[in-house]
C-alpha positions in Angstrom: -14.5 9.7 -9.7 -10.6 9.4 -10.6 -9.9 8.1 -14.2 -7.9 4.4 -13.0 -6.4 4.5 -16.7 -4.4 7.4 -15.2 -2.2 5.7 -13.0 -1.3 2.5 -15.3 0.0 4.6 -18.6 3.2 3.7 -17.8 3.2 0.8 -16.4 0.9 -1.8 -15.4 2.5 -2.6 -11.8 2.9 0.8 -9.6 4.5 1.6 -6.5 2.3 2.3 -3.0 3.9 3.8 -0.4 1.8 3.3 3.1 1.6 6.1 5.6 0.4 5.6 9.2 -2.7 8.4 9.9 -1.9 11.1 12.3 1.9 10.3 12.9 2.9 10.5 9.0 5.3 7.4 9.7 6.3 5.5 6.7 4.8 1.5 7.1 5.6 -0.3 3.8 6.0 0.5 0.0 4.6 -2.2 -1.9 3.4 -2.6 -5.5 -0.2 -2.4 -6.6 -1.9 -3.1 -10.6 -5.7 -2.2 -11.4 -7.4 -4.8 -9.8 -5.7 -4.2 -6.3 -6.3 -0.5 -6.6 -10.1 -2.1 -7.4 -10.6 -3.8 -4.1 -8.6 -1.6 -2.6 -11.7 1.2 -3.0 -14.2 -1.5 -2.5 -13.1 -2.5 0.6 -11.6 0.2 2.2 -8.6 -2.2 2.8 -5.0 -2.1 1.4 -4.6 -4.8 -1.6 -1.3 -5.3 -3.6 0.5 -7.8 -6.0 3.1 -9.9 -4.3 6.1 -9.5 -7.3 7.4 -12.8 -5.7 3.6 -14.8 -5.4 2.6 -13.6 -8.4 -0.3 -13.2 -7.3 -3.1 -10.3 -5.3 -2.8 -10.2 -1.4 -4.9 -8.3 1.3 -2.6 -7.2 3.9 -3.6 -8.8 7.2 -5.4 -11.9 5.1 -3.4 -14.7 7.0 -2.2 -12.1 10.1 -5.4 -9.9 10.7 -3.2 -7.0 10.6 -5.1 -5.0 8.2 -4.2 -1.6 7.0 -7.6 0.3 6.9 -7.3 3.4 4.3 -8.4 6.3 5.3 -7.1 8.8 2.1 -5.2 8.2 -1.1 -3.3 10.8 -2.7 -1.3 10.1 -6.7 1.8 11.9 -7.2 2.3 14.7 -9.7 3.4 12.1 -13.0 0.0 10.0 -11.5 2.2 6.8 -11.4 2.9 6.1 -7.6 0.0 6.0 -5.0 0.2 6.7 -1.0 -2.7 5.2 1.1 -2.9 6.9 4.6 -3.8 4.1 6.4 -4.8 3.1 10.1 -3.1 -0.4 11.0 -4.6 -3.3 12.6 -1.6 -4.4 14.7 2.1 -4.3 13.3 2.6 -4.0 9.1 6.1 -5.1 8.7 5.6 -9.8 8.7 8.4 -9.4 11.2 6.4 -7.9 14.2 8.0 -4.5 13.8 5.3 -1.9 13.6 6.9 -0.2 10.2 9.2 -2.2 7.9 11.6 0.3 8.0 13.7 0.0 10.8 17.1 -1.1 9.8 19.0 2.1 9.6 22.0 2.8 7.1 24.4 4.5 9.3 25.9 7.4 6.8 
């Protein structure tokens, strides 16, 4: 089993970026502390902390558009997580099916 104490050495708030199974297409980054990464392995479901709410949220609580996690990987420094997830319906709260979709034209 992975050593949790790991990942919050740092910090206790860490960055999760979401990955949609078999396309590999970036869904959301979002911010996760112990207890999210808890329920997160208990329920096989993506949990975070809302920075805003103050507060843990199950993505797809209030929309039913879960994101189902099928892997997680840490980085090399063990401080940023990537769930490879399969999504219930869209991920961004806007409808879109990622959250990134407004493109910086360079």
């Amino acid at each position: 089993m992975f050593d949790l104490d790991l990942l919050f050495q740092k910090s206790s708030l860490i960055p999760v970026i979401v990955q949609e199974q078999g396309s590999g297409q970036v869904l959301m980054l979002g911010f996760t502390n112990r207890e999210a990464v808890e329920l997160t392995l208990q329920t096989k479901t993506a949990w975070f902390w809302s920075r805003s709410r103050q507060k843990l949220w199950n993505k797809g609580e209030t929309s039913g558009n879960f994101l189902h996690v099928k892997e997680i990987f840490t980085d090399c420094d063990t401080d940023t997580l990537l769930y490879i997830c399969k999504p219930e319906g869209p991920t961004c709260h806007t409808g879109a099916h990622s959250c990134f979709f407004n493109q910086i034209k360079l």
